[in-house]
C-alpha positions in Angstrom: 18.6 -10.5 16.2 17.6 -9.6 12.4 15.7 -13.1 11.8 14.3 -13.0 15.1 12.8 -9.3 14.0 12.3 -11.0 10.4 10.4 -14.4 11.6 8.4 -12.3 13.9 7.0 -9.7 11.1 6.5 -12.8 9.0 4.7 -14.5 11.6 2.3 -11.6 12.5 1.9 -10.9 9.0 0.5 -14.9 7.8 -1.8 -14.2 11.2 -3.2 -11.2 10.1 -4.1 -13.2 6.7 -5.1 -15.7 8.3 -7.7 -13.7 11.0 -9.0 -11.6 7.8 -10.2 -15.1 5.6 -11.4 -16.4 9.0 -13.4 -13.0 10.2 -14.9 -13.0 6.6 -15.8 -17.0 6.4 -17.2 -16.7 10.1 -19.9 -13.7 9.3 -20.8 -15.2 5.8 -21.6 -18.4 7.8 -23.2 -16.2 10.2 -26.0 -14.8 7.9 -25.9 -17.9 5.7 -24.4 -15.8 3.0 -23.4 -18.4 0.8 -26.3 -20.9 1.0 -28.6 -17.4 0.2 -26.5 -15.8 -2.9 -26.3 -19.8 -4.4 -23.0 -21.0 -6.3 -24.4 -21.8 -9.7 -25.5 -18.3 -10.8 -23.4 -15.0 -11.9 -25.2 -12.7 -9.6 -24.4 -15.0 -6.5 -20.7 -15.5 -7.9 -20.7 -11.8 -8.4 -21.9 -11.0 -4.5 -19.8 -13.4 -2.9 -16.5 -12.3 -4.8 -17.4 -9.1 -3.8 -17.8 -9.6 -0.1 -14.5 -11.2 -0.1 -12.4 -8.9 -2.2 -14.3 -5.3 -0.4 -13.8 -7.3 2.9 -10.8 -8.2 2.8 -9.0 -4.9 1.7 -11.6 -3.0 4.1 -10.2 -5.3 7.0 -6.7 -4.8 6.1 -7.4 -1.2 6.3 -9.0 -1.2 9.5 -5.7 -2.5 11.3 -3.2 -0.7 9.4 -1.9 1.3 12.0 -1.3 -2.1 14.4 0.0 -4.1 11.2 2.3 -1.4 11.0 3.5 -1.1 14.2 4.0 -5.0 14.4 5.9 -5.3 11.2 7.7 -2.0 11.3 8.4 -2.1 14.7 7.3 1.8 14.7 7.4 3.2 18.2 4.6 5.8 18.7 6.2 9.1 19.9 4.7 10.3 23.6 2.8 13.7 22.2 4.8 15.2 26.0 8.2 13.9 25.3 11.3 15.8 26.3 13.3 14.1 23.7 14.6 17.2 20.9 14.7 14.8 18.4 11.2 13.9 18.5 9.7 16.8 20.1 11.0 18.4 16.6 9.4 15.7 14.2 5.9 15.7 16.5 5.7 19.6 15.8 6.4 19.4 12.3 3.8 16.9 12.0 1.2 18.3 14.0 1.8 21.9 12.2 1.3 20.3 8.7 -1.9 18.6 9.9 -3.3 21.7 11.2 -2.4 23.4 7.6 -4.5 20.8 5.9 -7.2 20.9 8.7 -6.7 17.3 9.3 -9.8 16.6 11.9 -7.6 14.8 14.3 -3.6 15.3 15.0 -2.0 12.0 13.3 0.1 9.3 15.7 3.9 10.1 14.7 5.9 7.1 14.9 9.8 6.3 14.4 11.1 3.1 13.4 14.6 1.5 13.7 16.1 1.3 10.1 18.9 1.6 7.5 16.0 2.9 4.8 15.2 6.2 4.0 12.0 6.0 4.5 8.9 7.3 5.5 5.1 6.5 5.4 1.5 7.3 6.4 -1.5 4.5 6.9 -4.5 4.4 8.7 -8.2 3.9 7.9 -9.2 7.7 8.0 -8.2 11.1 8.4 -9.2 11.2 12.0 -7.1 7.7 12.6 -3.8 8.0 10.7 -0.4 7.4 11.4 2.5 9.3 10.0 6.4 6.9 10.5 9.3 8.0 9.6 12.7 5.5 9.9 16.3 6.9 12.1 17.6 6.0 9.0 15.6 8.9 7.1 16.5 11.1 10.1 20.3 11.1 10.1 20.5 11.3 6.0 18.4 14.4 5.4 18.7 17.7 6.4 16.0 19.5 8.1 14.3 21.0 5.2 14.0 17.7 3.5 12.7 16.0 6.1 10.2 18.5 5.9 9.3 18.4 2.6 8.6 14.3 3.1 6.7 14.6 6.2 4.8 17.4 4.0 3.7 14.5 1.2 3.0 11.9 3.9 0.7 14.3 5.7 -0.8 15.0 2.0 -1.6 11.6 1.3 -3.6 11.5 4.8 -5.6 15.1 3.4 -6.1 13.9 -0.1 -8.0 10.5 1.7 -5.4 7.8 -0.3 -5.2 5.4 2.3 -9.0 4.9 1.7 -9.3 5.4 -2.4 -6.3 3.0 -2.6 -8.0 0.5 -0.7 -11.4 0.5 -2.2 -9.5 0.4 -5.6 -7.8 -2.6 -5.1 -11.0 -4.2 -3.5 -12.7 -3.5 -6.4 -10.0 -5.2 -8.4 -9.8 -8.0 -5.9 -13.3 -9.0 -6.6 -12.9 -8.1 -10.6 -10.3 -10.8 -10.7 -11.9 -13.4 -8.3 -15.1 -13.3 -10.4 -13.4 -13.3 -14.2 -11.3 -15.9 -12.8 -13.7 -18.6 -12.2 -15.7 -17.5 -14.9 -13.2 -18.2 -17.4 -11.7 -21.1 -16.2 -15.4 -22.7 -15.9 -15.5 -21.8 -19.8 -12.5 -23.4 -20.7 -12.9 -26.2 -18.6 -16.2 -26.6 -20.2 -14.8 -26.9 -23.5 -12.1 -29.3 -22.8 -14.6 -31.3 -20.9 -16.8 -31.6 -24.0 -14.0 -32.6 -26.2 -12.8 -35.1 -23.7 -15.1 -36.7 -21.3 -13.5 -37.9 -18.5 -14.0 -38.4 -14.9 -16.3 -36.2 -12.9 -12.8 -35.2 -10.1 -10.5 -34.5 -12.5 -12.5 -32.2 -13.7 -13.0 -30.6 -10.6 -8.8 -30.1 -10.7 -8.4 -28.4 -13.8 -11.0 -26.2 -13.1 -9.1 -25.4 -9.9 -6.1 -25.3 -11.8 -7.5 -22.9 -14.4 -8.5 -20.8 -11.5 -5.5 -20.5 -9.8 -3.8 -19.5 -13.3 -6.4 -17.2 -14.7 -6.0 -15.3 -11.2 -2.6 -15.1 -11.3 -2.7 -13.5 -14.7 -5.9 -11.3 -14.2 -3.5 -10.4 -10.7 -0.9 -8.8 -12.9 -3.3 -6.5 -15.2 -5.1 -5.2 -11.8 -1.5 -4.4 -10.3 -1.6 -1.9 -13.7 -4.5 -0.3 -12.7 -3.7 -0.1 -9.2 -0.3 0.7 -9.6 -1.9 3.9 -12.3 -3.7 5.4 -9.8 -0.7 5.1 -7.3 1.4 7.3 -9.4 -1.2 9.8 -9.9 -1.9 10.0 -6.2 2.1 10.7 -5.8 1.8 13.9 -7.9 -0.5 14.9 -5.9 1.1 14.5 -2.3 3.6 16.5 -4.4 1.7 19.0 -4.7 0.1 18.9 -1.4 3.6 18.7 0.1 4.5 22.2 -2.0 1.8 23.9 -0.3 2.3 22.7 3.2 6.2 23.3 3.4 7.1 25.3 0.2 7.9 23.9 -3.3 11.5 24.1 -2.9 11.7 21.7 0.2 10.1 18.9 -1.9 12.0 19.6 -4.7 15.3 19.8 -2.4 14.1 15.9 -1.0 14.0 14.7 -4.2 17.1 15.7 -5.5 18.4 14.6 -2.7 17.1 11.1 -2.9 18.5 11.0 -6.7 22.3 11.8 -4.8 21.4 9.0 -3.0 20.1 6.7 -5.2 23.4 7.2 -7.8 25.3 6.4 -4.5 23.5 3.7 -3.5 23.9 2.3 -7.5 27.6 2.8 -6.6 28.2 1.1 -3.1 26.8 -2.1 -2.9 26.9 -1.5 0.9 25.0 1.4 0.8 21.9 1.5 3.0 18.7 0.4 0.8 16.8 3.5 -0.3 12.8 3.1 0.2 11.8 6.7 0.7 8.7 7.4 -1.0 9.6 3.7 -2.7 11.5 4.9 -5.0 13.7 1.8 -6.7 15.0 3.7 -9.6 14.5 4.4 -13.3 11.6 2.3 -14.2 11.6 1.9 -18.1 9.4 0.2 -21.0 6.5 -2.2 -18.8 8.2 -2.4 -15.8 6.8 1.2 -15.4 3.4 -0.1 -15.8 3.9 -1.8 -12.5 6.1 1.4 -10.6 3.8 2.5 -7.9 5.5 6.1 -7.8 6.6 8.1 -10.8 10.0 8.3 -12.0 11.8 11.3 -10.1 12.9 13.8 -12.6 9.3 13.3 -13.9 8.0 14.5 -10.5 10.9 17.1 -9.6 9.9 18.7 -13.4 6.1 18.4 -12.3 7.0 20.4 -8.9 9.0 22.9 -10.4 6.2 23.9 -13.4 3.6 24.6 -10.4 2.8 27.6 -9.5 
């Protein structure tokens, strides 16, 4: 049952990738975008990378919510269910989102999982989703749970879905555009000391390409990953106002219990909440998307 679950997010995943490049390629063609913007100038190279990298990350935002109800497997809660469970977790949503004046009420969602975890998505305030796992459900205790649901419902007022994404177009196109420009310098200068034939020429440019984007990948995952963190204080915050300091100081300390347990048992289930993975040191916290949690607990516990 778990690889059917598994092949099928996989699948859906590759053809959501697959409808975004082929959306994009069709409307370029469309408008004869690239025959207009050229191939042999900066400015056109520029455009084009930029239609790509935007469009793509603006696509991707558009169909959050379905992408993550297909790979999650997040069942949307009736807003008129009977069920306590979830009539609980729909009020506590809904009451957060009226304290931040959220234009619209948020879908709430539970998924079937192990994980503590929760998470919001969706391409604005007025279309946002809020899912939380069973997992988180049975672990924490109604306070905490609180205090999470708090921070997701944050991230929705503070607009993150959207900065995050125009960020990491912006850094999309950035590394599309350096890429080929280096690689056409370098390839350049190898040509000139070594003439050879016109299509293998063609390959190590490609080659340099593929290499100079993997590298230019990694410093844009710093950047992106920078602003991450700082968009976690400030759920933090966001989540101290909406359900009182203490409860999101009580969730974290709780997740720390259960990350030393989970360091402990092997067999543990996996701990995502807020995905935290632990005590990120030296450069692997370059590339942590959240802060480390006493960094955040101490954060909390100096505001006033």
């Amino acid at each position: 049952m778990k690889f059917l679950q598994i092949s099928k997010r996989v699948f859906l995943f590759l053809m959501v990738n697959i409808l975004v490049i082929t959306t994009i390629t069709i409307v370029l063609n469309l408008f004869h975008v690239p025959q207009r913007i050229g191939r042999d100038n900066y400015t056109g190279l520029l455009v084009f990378c930029s239609i790509w990298g935007m469009g793509g990350a603006l696509i991707s935002l558009a169909i959050s919510r379905m992408t993550a109800k297909w790979f999650m497997g997040v069942k949307v809660i009736d807003p008129n269910t009977q069920d306590s469970t979830q009539r609980e977790l729909l009020e506590m949503v809904y009451g957060f989102a009226q304290t931040a004046r959220l234009p619209e009420r948020p879908e709430v969602g539970i998924y079937d999982s192990p994980e503590v975890n929760a998470f919001a998505t969706g391409p604005s305030k007025s279309r946002s989703l809020v899912a939380v796992s069973s997992g988180l459900l049975r672990t924490m205790n109604r306070d905490q749970i609180e205090g999470v649901v708090a921070h997701e419902v944050a991230h929705i007022a503070n607009g993150d879905m959207v900065t995050m994404t125009l960020i990491q177009g912006i850094i999309n196109a950035l590394v599309m555009f350096l890429a080929r420009i280096l690689a056409f310098a370098v390839s350049q200068a190898l040509r000139s000391r070594d003439s050879r034939e016109e299509g293998g020429g063609y390959m190590m440019q490609f080659m340099l390409v593929m290499v100079f984007q993997t590298l230019l990948s990694l410093l844009g995952a710093i950047v992106v990953n920078w602003f991450s963190r700082w968009r976690e204080f400030r759920a933090d915050a966001g989540s101290a106002r909406y359900a009182g300091r203490e409860k999101m100081i009580s969730a974290l300390r709780g997740l720390q219990r259960m990350y030393e347990h989970t360091i402990e048992d092997q067999h543990a289930p996996s701990l995502n909440t807020l995905k935290i993975s632990g005590k990120s040191k030296g450069m692997m916290m370059l590339f942590a998307s959240h802060p480390p949690l006493e960094e955040r607990i101490a954060r909390l516990e100096q505001l006033r």
